[in-house]
Structure formats: structure tokens, C-alpha cells
C-alpha positions in Angstrom: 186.7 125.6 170.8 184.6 128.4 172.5 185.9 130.8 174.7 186.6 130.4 178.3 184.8 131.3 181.0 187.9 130.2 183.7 191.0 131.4 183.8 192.9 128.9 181.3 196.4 127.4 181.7 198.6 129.2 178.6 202.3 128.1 179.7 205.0 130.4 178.3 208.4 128.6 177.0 211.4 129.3 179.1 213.5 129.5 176.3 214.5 132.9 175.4 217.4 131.8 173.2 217.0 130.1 170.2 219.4 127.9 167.5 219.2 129.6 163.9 221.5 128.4 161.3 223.8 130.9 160.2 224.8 132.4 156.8 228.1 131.3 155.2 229.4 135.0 155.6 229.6 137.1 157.1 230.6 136.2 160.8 228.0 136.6 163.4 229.5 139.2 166.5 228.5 138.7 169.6 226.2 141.4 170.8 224.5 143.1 167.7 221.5 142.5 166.1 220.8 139.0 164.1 218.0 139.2 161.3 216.9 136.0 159.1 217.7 136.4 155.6 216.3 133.3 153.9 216.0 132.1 156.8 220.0 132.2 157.8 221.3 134.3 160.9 223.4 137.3 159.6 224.6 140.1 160.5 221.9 142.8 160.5 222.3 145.3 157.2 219.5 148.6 155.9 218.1 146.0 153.0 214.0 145.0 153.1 212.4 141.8 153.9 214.4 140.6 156.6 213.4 140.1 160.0 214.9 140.5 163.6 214.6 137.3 165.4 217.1 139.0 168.6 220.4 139.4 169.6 223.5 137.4 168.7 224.7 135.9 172.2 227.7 134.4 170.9 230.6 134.9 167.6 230.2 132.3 164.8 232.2 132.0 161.9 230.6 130.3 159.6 232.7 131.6 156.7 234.4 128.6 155.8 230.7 126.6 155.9 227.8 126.7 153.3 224.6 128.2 155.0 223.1 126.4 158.1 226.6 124.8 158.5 227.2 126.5 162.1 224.1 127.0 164.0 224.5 130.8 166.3 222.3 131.5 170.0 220.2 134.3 169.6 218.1 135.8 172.0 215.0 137.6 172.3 214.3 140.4 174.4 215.0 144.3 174.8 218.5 145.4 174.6 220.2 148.7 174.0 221.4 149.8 170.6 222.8 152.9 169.1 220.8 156.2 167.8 220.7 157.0 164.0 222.3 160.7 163.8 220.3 162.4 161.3 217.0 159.6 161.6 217.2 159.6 165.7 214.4 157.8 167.7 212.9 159.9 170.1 210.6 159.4 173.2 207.3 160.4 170.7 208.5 156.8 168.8 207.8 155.0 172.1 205.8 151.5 171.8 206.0 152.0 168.0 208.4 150.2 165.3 212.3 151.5 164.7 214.4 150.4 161.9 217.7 148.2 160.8 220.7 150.7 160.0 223.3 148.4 160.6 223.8 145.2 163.3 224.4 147.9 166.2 222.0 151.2 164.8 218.7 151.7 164.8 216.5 154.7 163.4 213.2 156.1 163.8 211.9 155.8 159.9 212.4 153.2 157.0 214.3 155.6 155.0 212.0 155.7 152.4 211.2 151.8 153.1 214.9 151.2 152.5 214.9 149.7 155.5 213.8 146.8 157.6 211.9 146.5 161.4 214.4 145.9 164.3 211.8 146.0 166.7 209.7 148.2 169.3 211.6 151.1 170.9 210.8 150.8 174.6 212.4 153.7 175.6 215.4 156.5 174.5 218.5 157.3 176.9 221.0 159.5 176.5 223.5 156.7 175.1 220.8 154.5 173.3 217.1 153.1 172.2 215.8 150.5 174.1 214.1 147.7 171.8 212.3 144.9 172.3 213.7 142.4 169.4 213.0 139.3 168.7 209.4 137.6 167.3 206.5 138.1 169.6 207.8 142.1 169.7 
């Protein structure tokens, strides 16, 4: 295809929350941070190679199930989460990458790349980082 020379249609998906099979344990809060280990929801933890597909928008318990046996909402978008004391995100981080502490915490390095990407910080408040989560971000 060769490029346009009028403006094109390019329709964006409505949906901002998606199904993803969950891990067996453990349960899925509502609220924090989701990432995709093997390509499971779970709880987000500091380990590498796991992504942040968004938010968790609603508790599942999948303990009792084997993986994918409980399917969990998660959305996309830019939400608030807590600042690492000691690794804290500041304004200068803006537009740039922060990283997974814990399913609530996010911090301004990779520890060392001990950690994985949450998302984009969008902007730092007194109580919080801003970050835009989910893929696309």
C-alpha cells in the first residue's frame, strides 16, 4: 500500500477493558496493577519479563482453578499508584518508563534491571505517579 495523500479513516476500539485469563494464585485485587506472566493475569511483583497489560477492575480468585480457569477485566489507561521511597519518580521522569515494585508501587529505575516496566509516568503528585499502563503506553 502507499501512503495516503487524504486523510484516512483509522477507527480506535472502544474497548478499554479487556478479558485475560488469570493465574491459579494468587488472587487478583481490585485496583492494582495486573502484568501477564505466561500470559496469565497476576498480581504485579519486582521480577523481569513480565508485562503490564492495566489495571485489575475487579477481585478474582482463581486459587482453587488451574491457570486461565477464571478470566479477570483489566483496563488500560493512566491511573494513580504509589511512590518508591528510596527509588521515587520525579517530575524529570516525565513521558519516560517507571518500574513494577509491587501491584500498588512504582519506582523511577529497574533496580539494577531487577525490575519490570509498569508504564509511562504522566505526571508526580504529592500522593502518587500518574501512569499510563496498559499496551499501546
Amino acid at each position: 500500500m502507499t501512503a495516503t495523500t487524504t486523510p484516512p479513516n483509522t477507527p480506535q476500539p472502544p474497548r478499554a477493558v479487556v478479558g485475560v485469563p488469570a493465574n491459579a494464585s494468587p488472587p487478583l485485587l481490585a485496583g492494582p496493577l495486573a502484568v501477564a506472566n505466561a500470559g496469565h493475569a497476576a498480581p504485579a511483583t519486582p521480577a523481569t519479563g513480565l508485562v503490564a497489560p492495566g489495571r485489575v477492575e475487579e477481585t478474582v480468585d482463581n486459587t482453587a482453578g488451574a491457570d486461565g480457569a477464571a478470566v479477570v477485566k483489566v483496563r488500560r489507561g493512566t491511573f494513580k499508584f504509589a511512590n518508591q521511597a528510596g527509588d521515587l519518580v520525579t517530575q524529570a521522569n516525565a513521558f519516560t518508563d517507571c518500574y513494577l515494585v509491587d501491584n500498588q508501587t512504582v519506582a523511577a529505575t529497574s533496580a539494577g534491571n531487577t525490575r519490570s516496566r509498569a508504564g509511562k509516568v504522566i505526571a508526580v503528585e504529592p500522593d502518587g505517579v500518574l501512569v499510563a499502563i496498559g499496551l499501546g503506553y
